[in-house]
PDB file of N, CA, C and O in Angstrom:
ATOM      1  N   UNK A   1      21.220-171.242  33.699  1.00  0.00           N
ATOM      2  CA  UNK A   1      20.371-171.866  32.722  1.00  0.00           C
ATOM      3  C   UNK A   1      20.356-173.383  32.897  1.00  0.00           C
ATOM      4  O   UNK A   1      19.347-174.084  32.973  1.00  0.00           O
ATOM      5  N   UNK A   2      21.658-173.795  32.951  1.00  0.00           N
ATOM      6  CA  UNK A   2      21.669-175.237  33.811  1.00  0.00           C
ATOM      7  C   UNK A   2      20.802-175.935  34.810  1.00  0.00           C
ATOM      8  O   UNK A   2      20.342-177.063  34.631  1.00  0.00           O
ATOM      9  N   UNK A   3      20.590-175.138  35.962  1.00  0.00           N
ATOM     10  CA  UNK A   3      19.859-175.590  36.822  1.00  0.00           C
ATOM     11  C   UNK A   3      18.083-175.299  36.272  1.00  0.00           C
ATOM     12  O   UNK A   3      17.292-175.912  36.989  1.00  0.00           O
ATOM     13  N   UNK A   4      17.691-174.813  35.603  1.00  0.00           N
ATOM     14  CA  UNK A   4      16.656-174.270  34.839  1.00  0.00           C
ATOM     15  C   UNK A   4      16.181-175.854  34.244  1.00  0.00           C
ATOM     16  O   UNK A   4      15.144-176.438  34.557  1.00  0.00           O
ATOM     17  N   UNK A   5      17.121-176.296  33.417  1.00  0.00           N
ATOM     18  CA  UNK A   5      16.807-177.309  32.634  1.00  0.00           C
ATOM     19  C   UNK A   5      17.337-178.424  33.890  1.00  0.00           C
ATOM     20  O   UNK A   5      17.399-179.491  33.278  1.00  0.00           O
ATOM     21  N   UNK A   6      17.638-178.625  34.954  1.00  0.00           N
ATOM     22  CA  UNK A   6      17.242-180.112  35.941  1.00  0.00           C
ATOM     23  C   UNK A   6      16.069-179.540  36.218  1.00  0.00           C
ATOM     24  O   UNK A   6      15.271-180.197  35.550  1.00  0.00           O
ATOM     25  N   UNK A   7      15.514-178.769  36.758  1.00  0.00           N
ATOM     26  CA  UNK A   7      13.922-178.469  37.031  1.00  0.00           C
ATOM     27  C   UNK A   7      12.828-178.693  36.215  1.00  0.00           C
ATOM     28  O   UNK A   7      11.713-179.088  36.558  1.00  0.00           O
ATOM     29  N   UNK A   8      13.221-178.417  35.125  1.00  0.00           N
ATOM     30  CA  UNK A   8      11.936-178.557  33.586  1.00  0.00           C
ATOM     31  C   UNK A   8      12.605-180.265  33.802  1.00  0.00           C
ATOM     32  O   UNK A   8      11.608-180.984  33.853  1.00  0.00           O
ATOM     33  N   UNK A   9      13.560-180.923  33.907  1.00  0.00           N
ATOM     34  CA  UNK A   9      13.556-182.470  33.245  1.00  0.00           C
ATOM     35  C   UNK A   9      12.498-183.208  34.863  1.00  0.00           C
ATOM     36  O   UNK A   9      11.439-183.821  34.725  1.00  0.00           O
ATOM     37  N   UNK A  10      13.107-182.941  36.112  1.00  0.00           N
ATOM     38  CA  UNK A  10      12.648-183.552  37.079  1.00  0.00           C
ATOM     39  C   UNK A  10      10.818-183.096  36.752  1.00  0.00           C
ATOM     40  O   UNK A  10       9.967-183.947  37.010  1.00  0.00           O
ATOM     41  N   UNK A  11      10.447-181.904  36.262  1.00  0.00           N
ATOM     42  CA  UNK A  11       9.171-181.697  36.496  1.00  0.00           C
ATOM     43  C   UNK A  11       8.522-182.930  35.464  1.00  0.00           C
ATOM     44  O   UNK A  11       7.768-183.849  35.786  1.00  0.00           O
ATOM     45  N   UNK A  12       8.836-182.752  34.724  1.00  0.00           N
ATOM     46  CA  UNK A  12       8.589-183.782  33.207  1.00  0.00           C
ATOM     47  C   UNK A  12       8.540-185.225  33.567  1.00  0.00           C
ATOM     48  O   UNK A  12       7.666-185.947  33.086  1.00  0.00           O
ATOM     49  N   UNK A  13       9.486-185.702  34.435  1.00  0.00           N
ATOM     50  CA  UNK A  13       9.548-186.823  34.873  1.00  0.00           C
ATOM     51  C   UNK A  13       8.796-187.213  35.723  1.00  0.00           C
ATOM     52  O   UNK A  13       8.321-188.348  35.754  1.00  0.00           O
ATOM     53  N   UNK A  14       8.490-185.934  36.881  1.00  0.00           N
ATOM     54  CA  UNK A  14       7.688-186.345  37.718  1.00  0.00           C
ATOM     55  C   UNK A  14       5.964-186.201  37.083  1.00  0.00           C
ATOM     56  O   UNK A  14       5.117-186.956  37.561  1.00  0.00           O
ATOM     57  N   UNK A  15       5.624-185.327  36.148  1.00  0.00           N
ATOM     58  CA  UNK A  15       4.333-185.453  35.374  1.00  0.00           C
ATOM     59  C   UNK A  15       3.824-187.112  34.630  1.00  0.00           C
ATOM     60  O   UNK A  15       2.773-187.736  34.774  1.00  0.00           O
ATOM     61  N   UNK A  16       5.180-187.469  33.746  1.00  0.00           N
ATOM     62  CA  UNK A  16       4.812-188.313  33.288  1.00  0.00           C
ATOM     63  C   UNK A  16       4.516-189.510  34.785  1.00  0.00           C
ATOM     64  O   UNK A  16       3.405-189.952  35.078  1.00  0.00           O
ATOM     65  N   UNK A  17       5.521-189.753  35.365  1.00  0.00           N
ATOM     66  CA  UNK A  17       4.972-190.998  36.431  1.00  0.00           C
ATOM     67  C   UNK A  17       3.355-190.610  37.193  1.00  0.00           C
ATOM     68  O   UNK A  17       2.612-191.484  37.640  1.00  0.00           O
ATOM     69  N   UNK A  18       3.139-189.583  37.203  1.00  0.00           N
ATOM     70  CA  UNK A  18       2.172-189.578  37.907  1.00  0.00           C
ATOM     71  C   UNK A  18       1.064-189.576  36.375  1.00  0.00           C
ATOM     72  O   UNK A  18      -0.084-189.166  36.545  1.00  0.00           O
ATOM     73  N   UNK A  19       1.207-189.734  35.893  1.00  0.00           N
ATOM     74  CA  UNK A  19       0.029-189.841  34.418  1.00  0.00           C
ATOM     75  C   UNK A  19       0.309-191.508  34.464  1.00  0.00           C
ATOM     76  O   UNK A  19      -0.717-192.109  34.142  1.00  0.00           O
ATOM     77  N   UNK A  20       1.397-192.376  34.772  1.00  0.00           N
ATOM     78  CA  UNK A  20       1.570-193.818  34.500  1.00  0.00           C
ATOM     79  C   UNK A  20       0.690-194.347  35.487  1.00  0.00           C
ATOM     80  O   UNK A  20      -0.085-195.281  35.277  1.00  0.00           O
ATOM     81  N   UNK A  21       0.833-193.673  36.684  1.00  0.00           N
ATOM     82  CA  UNK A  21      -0.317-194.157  37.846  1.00  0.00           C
ATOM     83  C   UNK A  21      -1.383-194.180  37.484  1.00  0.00           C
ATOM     84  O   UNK A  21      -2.134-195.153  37.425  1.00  0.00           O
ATOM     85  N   UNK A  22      -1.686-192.507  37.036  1.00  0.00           N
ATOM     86  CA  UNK A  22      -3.267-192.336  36.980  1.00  0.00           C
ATOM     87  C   UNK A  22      -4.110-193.448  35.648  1.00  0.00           C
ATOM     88  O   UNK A  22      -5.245-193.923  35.674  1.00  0.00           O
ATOM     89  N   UNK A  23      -3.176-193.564  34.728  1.00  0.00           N
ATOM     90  CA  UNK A  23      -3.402-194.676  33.664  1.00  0.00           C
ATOM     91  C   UNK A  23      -3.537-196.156  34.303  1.00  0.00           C
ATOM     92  O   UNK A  23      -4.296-197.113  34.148  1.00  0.00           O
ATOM     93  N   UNK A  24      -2.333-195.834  35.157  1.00  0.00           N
ATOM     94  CA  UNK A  24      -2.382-197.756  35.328  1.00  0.00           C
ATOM     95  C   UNK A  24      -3.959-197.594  36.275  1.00  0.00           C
ATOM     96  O   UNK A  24      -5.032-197.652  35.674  1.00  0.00           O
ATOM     97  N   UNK A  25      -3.903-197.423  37.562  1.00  0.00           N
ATOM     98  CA  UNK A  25      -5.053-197.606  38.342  1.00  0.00           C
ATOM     99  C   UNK A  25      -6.376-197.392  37.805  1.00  0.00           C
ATOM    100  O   UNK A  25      -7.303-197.561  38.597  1.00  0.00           O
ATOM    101  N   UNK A  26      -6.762-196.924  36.163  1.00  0.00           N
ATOM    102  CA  UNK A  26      -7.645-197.071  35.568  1.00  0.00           C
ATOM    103  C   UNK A  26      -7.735-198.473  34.390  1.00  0.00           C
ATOM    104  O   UNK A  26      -8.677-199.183  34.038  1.00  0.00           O
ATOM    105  N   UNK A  27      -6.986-198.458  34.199  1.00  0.00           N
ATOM    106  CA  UNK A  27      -6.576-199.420  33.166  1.00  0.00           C
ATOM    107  C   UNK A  27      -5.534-200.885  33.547  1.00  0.00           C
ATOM    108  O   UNK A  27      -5.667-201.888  32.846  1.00  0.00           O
ATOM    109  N   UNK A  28      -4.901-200.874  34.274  1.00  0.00           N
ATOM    110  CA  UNK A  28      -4.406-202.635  34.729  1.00  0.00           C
ATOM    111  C   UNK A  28      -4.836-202.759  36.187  1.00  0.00           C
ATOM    112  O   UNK A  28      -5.219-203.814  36.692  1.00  0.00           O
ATOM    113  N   UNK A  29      -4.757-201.800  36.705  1.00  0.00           N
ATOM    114  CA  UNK A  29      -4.857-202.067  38.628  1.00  0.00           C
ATOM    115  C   UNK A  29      -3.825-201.550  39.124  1.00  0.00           C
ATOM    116  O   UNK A  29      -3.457-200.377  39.178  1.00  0.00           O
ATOM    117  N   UNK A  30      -3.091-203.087  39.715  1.00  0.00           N
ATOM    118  CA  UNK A  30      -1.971-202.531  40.866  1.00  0.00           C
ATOM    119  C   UNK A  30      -0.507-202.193  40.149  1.00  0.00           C
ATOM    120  O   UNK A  30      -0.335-202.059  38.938  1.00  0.00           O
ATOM    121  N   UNK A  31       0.352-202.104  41.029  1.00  0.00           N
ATOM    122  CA  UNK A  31       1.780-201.748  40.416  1.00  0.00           C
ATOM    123  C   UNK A  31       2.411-203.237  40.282  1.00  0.00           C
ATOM    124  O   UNK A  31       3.294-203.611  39.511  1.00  0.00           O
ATOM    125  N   UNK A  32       2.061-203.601  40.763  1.00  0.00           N
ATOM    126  CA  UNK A  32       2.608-205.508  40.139  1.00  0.00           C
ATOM    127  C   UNK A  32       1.829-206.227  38.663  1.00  0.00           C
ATOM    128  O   UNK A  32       2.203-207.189  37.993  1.00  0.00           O
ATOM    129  N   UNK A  33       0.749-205.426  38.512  1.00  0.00           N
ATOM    130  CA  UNK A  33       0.216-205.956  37.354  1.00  0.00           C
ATOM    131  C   UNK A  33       0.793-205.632  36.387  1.00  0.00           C
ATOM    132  O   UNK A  33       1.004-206.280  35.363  1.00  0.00           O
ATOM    133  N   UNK A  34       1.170-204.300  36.736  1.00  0.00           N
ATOM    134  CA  UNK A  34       1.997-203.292  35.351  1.00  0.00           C
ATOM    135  C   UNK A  34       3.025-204.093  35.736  1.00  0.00           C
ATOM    136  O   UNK A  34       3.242-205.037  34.976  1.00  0.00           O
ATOM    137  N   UNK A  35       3.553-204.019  36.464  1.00  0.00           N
ATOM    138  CA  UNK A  35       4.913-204.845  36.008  1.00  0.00           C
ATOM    139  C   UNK A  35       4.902-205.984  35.690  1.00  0.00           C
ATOM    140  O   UNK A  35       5.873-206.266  34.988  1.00  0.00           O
ATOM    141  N   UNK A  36       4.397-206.600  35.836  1.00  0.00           N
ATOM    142  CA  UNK A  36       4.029-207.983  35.175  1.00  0.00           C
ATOM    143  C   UNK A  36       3.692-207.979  33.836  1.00  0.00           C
ATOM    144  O   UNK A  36       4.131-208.945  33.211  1.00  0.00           O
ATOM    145  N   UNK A  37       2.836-206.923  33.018  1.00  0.00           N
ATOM    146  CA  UNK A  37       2.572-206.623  31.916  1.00  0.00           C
ATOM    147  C   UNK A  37       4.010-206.016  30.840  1.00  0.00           C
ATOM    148  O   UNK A  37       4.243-206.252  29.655  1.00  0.00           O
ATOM    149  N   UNK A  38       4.769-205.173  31.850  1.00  0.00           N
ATOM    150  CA  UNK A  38       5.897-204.611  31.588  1.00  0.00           C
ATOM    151  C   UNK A  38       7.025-205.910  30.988  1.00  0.00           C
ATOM    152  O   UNK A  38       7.833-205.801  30.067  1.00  0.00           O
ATOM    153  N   UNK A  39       6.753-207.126  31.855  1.00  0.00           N
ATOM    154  CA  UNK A  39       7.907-208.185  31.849  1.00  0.00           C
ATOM    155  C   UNK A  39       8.989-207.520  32.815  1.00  0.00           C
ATOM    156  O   UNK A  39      10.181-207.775  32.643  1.00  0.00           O
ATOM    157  N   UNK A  40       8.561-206.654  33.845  1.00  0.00           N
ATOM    158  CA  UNK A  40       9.683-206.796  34.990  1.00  0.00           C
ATOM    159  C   UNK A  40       9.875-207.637  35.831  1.00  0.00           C
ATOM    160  O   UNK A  40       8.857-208.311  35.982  1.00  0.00           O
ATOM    161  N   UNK A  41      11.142-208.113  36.824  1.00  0.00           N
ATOM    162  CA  UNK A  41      10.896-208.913  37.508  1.00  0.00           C
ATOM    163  C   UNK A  41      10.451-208.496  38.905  1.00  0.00           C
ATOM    164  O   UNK A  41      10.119-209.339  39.739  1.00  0.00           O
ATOM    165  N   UNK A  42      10.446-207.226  39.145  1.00  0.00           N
ATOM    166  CA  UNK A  42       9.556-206.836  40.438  1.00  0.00           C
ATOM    167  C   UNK A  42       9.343-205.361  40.075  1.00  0.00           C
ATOM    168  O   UNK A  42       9.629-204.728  39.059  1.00  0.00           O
ATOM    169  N   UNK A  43       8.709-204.988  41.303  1.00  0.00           N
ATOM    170  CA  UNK A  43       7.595-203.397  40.612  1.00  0.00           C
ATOM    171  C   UNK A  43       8.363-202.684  41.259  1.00  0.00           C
ATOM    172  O   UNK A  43       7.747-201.836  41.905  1.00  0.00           O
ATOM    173  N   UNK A  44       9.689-202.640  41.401  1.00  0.00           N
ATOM    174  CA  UNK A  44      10.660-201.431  41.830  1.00  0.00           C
ATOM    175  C   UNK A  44      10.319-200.175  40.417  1.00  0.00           C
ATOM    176  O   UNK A  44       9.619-199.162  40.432  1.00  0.00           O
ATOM    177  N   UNK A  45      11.165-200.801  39.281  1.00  0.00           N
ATOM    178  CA  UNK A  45      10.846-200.388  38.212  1.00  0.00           C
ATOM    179  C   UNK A  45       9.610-199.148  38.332  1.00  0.00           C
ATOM    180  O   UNK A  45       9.816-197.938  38.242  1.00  0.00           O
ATOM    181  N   UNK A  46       7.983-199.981  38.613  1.00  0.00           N
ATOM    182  CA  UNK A  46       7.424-199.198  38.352  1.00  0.00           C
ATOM    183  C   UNK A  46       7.194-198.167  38.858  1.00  0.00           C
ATOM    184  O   UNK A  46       6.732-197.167  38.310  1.00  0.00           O
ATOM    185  N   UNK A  47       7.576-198.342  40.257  1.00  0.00           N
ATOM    186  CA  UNK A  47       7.313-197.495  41.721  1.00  0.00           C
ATOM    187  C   UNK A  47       8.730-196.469  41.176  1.00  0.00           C
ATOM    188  O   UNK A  47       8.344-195.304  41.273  1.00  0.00           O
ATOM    189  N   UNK A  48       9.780-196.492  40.801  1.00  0.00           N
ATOM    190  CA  UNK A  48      10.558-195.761  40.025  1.00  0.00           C
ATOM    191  C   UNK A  48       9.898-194.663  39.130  1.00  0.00           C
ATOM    192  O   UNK A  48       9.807-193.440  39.239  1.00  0.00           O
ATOM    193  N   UNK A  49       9.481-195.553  38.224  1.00  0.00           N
ATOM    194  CA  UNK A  49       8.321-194.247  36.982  1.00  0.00           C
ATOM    195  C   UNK A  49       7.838-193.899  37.542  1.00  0.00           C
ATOM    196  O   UNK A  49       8.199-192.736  37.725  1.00  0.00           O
ATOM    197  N   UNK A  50       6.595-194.310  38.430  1.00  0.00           N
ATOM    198  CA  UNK A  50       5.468-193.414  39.102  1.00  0.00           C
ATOM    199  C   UNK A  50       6.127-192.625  40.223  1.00  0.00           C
ATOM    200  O   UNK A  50       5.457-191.614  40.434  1.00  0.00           O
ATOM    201  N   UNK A  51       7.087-192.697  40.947  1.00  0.00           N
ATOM    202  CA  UNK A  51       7.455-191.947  41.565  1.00  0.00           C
ATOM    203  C   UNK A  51       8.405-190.661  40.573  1.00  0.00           C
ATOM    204  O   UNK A  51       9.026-190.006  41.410  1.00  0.00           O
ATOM    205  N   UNK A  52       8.667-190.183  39.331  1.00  0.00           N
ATOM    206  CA  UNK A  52       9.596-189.718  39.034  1.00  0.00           C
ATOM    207  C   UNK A  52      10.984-189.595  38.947  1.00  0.00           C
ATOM    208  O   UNK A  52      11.648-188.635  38.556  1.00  0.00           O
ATOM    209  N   UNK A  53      11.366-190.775  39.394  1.00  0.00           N
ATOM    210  CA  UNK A  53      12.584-191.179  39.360  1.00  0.00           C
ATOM    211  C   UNK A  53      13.469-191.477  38.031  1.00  0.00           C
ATOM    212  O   UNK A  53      14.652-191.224  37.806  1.00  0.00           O
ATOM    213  N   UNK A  54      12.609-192.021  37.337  1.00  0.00           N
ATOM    214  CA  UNK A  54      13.173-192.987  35.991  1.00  0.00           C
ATOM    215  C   UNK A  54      13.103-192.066  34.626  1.00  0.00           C
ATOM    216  O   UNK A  54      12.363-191.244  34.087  1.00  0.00           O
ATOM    217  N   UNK A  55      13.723-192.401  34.525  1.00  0.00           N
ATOM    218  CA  UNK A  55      14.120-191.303  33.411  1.00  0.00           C
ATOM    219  C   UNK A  55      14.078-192.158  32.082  1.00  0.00           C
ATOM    220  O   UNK A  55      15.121-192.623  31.621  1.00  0.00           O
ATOM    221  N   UNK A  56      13.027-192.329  31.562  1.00  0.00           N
ATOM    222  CA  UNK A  56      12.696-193.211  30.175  1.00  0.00           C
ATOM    223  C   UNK A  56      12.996-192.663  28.966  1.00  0.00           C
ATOM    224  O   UNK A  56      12.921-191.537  28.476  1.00  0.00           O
ATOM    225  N   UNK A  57      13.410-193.905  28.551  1.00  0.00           N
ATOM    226  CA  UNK A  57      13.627-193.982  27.160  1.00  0.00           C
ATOM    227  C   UNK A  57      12.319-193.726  25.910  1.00  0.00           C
ATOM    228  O   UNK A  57      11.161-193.944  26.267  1.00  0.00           O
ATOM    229  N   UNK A  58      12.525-193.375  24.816  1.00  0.00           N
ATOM    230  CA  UNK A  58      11.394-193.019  24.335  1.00  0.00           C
ATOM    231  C   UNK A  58      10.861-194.822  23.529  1.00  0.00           C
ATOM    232  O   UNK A  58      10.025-194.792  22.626  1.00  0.00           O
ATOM    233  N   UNK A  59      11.291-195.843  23.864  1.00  0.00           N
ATOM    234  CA  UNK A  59      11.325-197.190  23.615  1.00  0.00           C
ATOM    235  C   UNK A  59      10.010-197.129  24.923  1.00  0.00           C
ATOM    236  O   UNK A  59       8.794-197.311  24.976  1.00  0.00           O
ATOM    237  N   UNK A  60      11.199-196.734  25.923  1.00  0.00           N
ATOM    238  CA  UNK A  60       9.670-197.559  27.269  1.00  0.00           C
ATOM    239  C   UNK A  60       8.852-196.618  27.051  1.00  0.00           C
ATOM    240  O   UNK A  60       7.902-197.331  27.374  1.00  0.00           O
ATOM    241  N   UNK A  61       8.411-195.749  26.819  1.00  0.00           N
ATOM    242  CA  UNK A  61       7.423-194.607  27.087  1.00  0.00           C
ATOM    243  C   UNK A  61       6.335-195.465  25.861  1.00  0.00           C
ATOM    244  O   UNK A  61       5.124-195.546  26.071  1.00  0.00           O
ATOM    245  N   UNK A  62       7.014-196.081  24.552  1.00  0.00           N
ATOM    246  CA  UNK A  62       6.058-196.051  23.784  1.00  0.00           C
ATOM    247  C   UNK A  62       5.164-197.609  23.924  1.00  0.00           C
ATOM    248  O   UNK A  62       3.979-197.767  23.631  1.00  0.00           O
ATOM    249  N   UNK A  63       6.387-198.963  24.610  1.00  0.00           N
ATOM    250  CA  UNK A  63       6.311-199.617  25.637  1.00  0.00           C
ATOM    251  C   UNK A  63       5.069-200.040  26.301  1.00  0.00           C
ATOM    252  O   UNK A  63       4.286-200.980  26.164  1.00  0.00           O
ATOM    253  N   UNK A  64       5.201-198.651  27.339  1.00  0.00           N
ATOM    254  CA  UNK A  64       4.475-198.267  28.449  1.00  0.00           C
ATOM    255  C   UNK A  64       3.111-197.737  27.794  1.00  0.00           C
ATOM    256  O   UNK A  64       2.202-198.175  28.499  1.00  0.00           O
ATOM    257  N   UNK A  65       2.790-197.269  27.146  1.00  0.00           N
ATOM    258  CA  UNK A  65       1.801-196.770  26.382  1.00  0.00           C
ATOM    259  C   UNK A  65       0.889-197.659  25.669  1.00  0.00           C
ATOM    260  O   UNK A  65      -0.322-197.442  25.701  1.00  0.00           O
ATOM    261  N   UNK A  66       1.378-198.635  25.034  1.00  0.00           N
ATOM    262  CA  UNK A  66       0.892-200.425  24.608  1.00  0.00           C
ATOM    263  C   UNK A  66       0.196-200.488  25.636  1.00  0.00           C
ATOM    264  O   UNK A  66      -0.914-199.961  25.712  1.00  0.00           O
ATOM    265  N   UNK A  67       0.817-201.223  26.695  1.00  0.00           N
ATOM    266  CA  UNK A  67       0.832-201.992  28.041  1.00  0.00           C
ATOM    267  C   UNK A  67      -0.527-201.020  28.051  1.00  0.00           C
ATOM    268  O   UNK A  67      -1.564-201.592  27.714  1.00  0.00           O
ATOM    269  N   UNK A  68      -0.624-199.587  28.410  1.00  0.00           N
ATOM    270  CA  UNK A  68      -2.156-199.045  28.970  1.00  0.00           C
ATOM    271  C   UNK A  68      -2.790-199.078  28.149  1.00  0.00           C
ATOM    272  O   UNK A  68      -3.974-198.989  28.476  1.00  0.00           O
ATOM    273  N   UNK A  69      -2.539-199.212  26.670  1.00  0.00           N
ATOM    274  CA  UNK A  69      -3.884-199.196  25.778  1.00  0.00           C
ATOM    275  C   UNK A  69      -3.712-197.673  25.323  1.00  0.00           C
ATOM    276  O   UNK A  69      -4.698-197.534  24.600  1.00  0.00           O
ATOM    277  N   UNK A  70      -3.099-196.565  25.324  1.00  0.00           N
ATOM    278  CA  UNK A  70      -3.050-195.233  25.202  1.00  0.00           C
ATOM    279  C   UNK A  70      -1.993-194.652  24.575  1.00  0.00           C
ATOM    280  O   UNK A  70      -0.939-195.288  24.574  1.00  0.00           O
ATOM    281  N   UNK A  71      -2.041-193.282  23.888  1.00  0.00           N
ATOM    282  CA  UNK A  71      -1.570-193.057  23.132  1.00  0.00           C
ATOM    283  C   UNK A  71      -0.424-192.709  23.840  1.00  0.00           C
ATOM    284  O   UNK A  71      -0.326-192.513  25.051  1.00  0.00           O
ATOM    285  N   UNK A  72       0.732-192.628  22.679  1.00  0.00           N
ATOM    286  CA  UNK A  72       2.033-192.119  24.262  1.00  0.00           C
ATOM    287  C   UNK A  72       2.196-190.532  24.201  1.00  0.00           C
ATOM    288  O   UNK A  72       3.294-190.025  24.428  1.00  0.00           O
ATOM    289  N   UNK A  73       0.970-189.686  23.859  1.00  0.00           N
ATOM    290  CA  UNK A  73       1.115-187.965  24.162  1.00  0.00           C
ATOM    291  C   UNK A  73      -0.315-188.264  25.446  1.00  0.00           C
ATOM    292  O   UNK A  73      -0.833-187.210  25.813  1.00  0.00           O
ATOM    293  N   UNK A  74      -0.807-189.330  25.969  1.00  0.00           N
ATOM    294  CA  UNK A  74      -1.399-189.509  26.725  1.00  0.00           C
ATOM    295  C   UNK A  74      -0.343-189.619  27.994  1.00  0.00           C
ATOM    296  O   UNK A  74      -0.468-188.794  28.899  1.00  0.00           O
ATOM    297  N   UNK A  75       0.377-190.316  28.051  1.00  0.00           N
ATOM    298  CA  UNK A  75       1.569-189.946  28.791  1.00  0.00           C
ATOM    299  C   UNK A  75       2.229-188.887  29.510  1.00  0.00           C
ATOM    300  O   UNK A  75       2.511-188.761  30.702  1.00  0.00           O
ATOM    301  N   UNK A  76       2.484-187.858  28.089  1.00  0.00           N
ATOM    302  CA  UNK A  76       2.956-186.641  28.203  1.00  0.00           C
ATOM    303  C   UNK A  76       2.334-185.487  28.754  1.00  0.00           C
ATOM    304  O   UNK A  76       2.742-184.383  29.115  1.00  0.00           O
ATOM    305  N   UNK A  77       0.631-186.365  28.695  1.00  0.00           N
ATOM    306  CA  UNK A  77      -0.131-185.222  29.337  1.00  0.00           C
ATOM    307  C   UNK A  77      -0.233-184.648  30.713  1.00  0.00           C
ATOM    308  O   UNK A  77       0.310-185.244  31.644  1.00  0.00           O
ATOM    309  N   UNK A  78      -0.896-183.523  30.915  1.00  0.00           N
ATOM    310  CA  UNK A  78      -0.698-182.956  32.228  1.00  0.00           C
ATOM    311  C   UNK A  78      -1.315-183.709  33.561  1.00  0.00           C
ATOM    312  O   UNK A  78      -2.445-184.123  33.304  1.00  0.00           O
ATOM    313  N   UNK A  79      -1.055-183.895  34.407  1.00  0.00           N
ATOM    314  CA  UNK A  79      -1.332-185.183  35.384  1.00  0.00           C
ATOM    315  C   UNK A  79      -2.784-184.265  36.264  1.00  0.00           C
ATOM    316  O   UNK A  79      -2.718-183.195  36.869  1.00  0.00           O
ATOM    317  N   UNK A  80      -3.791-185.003  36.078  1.00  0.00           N
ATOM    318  CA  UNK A  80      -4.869-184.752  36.878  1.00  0.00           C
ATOM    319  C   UNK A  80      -4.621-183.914  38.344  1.00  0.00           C
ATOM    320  O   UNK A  80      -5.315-183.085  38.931  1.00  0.00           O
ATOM    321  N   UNK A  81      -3.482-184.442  38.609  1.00  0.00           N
ATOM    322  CA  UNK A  81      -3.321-183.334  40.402  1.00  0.00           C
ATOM    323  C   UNK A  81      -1.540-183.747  40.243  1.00  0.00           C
ATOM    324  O   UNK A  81      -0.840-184.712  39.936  1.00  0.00           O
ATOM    325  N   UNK A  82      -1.383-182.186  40.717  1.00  0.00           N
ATOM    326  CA  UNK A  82       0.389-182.040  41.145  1.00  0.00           C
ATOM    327  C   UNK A  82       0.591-181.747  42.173  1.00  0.00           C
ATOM    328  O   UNK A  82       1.441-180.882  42.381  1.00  0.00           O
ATOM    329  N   UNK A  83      -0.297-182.509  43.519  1.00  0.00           N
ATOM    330  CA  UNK A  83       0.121-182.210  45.019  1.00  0.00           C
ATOM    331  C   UNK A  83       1.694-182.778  45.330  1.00  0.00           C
ATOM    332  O   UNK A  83       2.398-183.655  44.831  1.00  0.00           O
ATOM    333  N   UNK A  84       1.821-181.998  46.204  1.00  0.00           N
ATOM    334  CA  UNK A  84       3.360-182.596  46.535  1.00  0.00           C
ATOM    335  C   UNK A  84       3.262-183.986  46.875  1.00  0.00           C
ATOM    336  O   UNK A  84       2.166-184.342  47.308  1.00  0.00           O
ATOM    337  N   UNK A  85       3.978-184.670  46.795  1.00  0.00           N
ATOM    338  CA  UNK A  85       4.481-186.427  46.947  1.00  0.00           C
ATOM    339  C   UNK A  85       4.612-186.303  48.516  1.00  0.00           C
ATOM    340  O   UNK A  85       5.211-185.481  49.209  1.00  0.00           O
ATOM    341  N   UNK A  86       3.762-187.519  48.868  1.00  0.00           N
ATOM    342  CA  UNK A  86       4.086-187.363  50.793  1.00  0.00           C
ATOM    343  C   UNK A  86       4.339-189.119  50.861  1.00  0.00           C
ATOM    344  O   UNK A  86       3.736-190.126  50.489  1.00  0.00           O
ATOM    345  N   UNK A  87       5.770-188.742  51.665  1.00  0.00           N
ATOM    346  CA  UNK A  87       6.618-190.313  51.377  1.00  0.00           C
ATOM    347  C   UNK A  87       5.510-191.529  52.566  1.00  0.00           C
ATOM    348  O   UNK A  87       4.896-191.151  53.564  1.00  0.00           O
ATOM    349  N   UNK A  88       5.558-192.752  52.103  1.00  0.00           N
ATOM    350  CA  UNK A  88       4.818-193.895  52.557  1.00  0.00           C
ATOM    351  C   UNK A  88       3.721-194.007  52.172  1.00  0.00           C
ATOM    352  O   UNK A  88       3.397-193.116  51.388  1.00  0.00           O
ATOM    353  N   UNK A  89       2.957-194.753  52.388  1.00  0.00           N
ATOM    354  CA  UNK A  89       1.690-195.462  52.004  1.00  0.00           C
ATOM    355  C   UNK A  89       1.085-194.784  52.047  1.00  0.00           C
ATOM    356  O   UNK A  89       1.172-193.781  52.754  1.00  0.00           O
ATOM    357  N   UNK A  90      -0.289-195.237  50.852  1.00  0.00           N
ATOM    358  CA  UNK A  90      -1.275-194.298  50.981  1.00  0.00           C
ATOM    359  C   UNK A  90      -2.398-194.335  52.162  1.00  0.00           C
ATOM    360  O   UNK A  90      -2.135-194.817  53.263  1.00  0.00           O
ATOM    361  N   UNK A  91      -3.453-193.879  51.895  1.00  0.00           N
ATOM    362  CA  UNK A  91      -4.048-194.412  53.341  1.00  0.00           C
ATOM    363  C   UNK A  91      -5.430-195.826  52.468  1.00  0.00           C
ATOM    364  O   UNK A  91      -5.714-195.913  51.274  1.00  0.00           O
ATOM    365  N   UNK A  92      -5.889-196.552  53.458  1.00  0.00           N
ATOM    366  CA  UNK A  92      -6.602-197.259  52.951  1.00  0.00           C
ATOM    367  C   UNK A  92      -7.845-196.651  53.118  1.00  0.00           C
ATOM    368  O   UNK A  92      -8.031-195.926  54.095  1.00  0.00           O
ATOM    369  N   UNK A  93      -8.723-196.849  52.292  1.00  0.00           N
ATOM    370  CA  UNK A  93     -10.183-196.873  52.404  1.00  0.00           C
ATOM    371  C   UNK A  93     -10.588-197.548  52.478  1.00  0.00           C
ATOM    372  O   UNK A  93     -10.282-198.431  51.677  1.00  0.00           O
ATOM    373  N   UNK A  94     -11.799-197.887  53.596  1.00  0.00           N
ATOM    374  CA  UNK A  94     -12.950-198.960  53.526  1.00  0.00           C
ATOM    375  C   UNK A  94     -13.523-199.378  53.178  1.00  0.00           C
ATOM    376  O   UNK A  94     -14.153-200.217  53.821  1.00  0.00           O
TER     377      UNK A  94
END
């Protein structure tokens, strides 16, 4: 049952960062803006959330939710696409 509940928390974590992306790149731009908006001193932080890494407090979530202008069950919501994460850059478009 243990390992049950790291799977439901990592999935959760990884939903919400990818809803912080899909918010930010509609609503501030880049990952330095959010962090800049955040008051971080570099966008590790954010690249943390959006990658699923960070495990937030319900302070930053509500925070983070200001910062986009959105409600924080906008957050919680289900992320537009759950393709697997493919490590490095994205590709550029022209």
């Amino acid at each position: 049952m243990q390992d049950r509940g790291k799977r439901d928390l990592a999935r959760v974590k990884s939903d919400v960062g990818r809803r912080v992306a899909e918010l930010r790149r509609v609503r501030i731009g880049t990952q330095e803006q959010l962090a800049r908006a955040m008051g971080f001193d570099s966008v590790s932080h954010v690249k943390s959330i959006e990658g699923g890494k960070a495990n937030l407090t319900l302070r930053s979530l509500v925070e983070l939710a200001e910062v986009l202008r959105v409600d924080v069950s906008a957050l919680l919501a289900e992320p537009a696409h759950r393709r697997p994460r493919r490590p490095g850059r994205p590709a550029k478009f022209a």
